[in-house]
N, C-alpha and C positions, 0 to 999 in steps of 0.2 A: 474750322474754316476762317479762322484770324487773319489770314492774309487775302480774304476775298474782302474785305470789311472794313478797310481802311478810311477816312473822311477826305476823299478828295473835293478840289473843288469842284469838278464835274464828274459824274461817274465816266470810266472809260473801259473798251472791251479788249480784251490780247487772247490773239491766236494761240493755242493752248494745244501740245501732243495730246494724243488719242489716252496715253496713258495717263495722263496729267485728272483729265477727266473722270476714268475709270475711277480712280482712286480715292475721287472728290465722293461721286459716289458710293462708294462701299465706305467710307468714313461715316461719311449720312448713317446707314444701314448699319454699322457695328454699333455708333452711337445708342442707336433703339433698340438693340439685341441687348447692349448693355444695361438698360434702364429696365428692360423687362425680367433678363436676369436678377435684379435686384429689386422686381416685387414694383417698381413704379411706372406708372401707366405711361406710354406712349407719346411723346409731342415731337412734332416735327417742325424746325423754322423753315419757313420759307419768305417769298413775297408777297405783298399785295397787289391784286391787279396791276399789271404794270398797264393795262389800257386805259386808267380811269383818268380823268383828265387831271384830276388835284395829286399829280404823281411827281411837283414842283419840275418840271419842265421851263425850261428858259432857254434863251437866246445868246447864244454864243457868238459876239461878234469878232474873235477870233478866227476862230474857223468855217464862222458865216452857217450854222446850222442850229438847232432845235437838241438841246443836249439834258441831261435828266443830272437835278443837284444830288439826289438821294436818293436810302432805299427805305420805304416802310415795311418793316417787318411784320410776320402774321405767324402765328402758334396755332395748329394743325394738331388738336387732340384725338387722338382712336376714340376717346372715351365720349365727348363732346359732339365729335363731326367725323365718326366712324367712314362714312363715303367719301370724303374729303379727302382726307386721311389716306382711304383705299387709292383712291385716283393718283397720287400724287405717290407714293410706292408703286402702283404699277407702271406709270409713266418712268419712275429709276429703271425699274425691272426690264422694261422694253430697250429705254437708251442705251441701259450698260450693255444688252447682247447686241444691241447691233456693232456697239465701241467693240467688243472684245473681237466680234464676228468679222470686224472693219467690212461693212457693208450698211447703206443708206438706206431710210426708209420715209416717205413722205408723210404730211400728219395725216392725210386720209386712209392711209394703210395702218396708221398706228392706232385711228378711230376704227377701225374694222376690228382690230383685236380684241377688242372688248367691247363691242355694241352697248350691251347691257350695265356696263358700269359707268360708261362714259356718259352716256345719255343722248350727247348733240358733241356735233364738230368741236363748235364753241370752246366747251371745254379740254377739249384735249390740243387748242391754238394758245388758251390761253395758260395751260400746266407748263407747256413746253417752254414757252416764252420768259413765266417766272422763275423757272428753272437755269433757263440760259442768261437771266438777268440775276439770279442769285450767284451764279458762278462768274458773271461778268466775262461771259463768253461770245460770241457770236454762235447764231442758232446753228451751226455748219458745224463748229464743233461737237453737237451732241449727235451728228449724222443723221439729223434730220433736216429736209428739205419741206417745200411747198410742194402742191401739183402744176407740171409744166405750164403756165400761163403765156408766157411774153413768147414774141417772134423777134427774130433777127434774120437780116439779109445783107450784104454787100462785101464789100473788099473785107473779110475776115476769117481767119483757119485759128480755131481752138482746139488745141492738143491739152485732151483728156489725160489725168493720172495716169491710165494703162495705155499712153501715145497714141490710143485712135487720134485720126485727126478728121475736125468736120470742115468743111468749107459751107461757109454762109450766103448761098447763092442761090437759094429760094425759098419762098414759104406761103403759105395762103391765109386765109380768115381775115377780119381787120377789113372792110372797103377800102379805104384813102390808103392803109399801108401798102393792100394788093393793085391798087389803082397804079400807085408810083413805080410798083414793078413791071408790071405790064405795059405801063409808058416808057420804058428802056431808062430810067430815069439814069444808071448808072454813065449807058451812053451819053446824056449829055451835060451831066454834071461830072462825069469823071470819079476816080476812086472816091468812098464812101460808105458809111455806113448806115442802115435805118434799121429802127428798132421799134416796138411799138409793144407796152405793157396791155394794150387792150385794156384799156378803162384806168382802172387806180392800180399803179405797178405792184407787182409781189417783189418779193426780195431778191429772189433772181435776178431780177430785170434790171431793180435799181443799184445790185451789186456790178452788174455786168456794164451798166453807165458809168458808175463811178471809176471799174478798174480802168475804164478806156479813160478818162479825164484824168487819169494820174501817170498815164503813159506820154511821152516825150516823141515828137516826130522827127529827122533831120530837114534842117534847113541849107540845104546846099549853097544857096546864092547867099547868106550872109557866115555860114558856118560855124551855125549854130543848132541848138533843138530848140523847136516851143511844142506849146501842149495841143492836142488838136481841141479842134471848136467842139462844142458839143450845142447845138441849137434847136430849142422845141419848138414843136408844131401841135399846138391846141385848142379844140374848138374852143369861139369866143363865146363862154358862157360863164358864170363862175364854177362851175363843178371841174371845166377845162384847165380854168385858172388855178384850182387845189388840187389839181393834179400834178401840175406844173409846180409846185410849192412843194408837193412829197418827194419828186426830183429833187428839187434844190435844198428845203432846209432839212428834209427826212420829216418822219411824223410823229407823232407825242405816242403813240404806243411802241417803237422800238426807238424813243430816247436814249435810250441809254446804249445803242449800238448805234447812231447816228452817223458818226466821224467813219462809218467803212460803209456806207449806205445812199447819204446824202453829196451832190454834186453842187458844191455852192456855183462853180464857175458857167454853170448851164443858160444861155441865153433865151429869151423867150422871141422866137422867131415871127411870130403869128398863132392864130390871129388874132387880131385887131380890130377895133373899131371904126378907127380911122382907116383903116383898110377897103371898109366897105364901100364906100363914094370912091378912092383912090383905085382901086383895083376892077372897079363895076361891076357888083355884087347885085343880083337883079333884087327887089327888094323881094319879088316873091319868093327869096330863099332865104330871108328873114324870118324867124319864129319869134311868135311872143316867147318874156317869160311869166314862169309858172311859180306857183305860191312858194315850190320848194327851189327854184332859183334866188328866186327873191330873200328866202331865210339863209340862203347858204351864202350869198353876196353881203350881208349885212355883217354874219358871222364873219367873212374874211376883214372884212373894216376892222373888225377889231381884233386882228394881229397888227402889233406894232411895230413887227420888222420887215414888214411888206414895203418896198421902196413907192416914190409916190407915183413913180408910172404904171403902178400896177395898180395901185388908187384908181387914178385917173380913170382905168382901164372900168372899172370896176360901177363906180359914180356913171360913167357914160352909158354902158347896160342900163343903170336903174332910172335914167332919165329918158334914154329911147325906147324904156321897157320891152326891149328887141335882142335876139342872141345870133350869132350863125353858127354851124356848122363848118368843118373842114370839107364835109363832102358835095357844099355849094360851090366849090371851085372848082370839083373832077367833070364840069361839062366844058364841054371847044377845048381841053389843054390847057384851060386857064392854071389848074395847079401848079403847073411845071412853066409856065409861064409867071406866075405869081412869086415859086421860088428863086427861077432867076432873077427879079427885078430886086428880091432880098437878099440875093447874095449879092448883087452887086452894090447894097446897100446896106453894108452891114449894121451901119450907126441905128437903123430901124431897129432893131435887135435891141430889148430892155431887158 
């Protein structure tokens, strides 16, 4: 694996054929048949936790994201950590049939395989993960997926691999997402798309943001393209706020896949603080916050590539010790009232 292993100065991930894969694979696997053939125990390199946070994780202000400088390696003995070992074989073993099979399988389908060796979800999120960070892959290339999380609705038709085509023109769960569709939002904002990861996105969700922010729209009246807007709407809390940050910089456990994940160009639409008096926010739909608000806003202080309006943002929480929700605005139509007065103000957008 010499050419997985090279010292860049950030790790970076490439789209890799299906064969490309297999191969890596069974390389791994001949390696260990070879060792055993010749009478020597077992080791396996892999990675270490890529979640852990000392996983040198930095800031990339090139391309405006959260990017991984390295990989630490980890030696995976039969002899030593016999289970370990097992997991991490069987996790090939599953990959390579679905590769050869070309057919997908989610990690909860891949946790059901093996109940009893895997133990918990956990680990078989995190086999898979150092696997596709030791190949310097994107997790799509090992045809494994997440379970369906995110929704999507609006002006959009995705043509799958085998040309189904869907149109994205309903969906349910999500309050404020079903709220907006139920108030014809598309009638009066006009073509559009919403999206909603439901809480902290999966990879789907934040792959399917990013592909839209890298696509070009035309501009007829100057004849030209620009990129479309992409603008979030997150409750004002901090949990809102690092959510909106998994969006933009990506997150320190898929560092090193970042650059096809992360949307640095994403606007933070709402909400706001200053929102609350400006838009007339009853205070009764004001919540305190709570001890794990309070730890998790402290936490985001100290990222140092948070711009300072999101400081700001951040400081004004812990001084009014107060949060809102997005679903204070779905009474009288204020939401859709709320967002036109932001679109017609874009410059509010940090």
């Amino acid at each position: 694996m010499d050419d997985i292993h090279e010292n860049d100065a950030f790790l970076e991930t490439t789209f890799r054929p299906r064969d490309w894969v297999i191969q890596k694979i069974e390389s791994m696997v001949e390696k260990l048949l070879s060792s055993i053939a010749n009478g020597t125990p077992p080791v396996l390199q892999t990675v270490s936790n890529v979640k852990r946070r000392e996983c040198h994780t930095e800031y990339d202000v090139q391309s405006g994201t959260l990017r991984r400088k390295s990989i630490n390696f980890k030696d995976v003995s039969f002899l030593k950590n016999p289970r370990g070992f097992a997991i991490i074989i069987r996790i090939l073993d599953i990959c390579h049939e679905l590769l050869i099979q070309d057919v997908t399988a989610t990690k909860r389908d891949i946790y059901y395989k093996d109940v009893r060796l895997f133990g918990n979800q956990h680990t078989v999120d995190a086999a898979i993960d150092e696997l596709a960070c030791l190949f310097r892959v994107p997790r799509a290339c090992l045809n494994v997926t997440a379970s369906a999380k995110g929704l999507v609705a609006g002006a959009l038709k995705i043509i799958q691999k085998d040309k189904t085509i869907l149109n994205c023109l309903s969906a349910n769960n999500q309050a404020t997402f079903q709220y907006l569709l139920s108030s014809r939002i598309f009638e009066k904002f006009g073509p559009c798309i919403i999206i909603t990861g439901k809480g902290y996105p999966d990879l789907a969700t934040r792959q399917l943001v990013k592909i839209l922010s890298d696509l070009r729209r035309s501009n007829d009246l100057i004849n030209s393209f620009e990129t479309i807007p992409i603008l979030g709407f997150f409750d004002n809390d901090p949990y809102g706020i690092d959510i909106l940050s998994v969006y933009k910089f990506g997150s320190t456990a898929m560092s090193f896949d970042n650059e096809n994940l992360a949307t640095p160009i994403i606007k933070w639409l709402g909400l706001h603080c200053t929102d609350w008096r400006k838009y007339n926010i009853s205070k009764n739909m004001l919540l305190p916050l709570t001890s794990a608000d309070r730890k998790k806003a402290y936490q985001l202080l100290q990222r140092e590539y948070f711009q300072d309006e999101w400081r700001d943002e951040i400081c004004r929480m812990l001084y009014m010790e107060k949060k809102a929700e997005m679903q204070s605005l779905c009474e009288n139509d204020d939401i859709l009232n709320y967002l036109s007065m932001k679109f017609k103000n874009p410059d509010s957008c940090r």
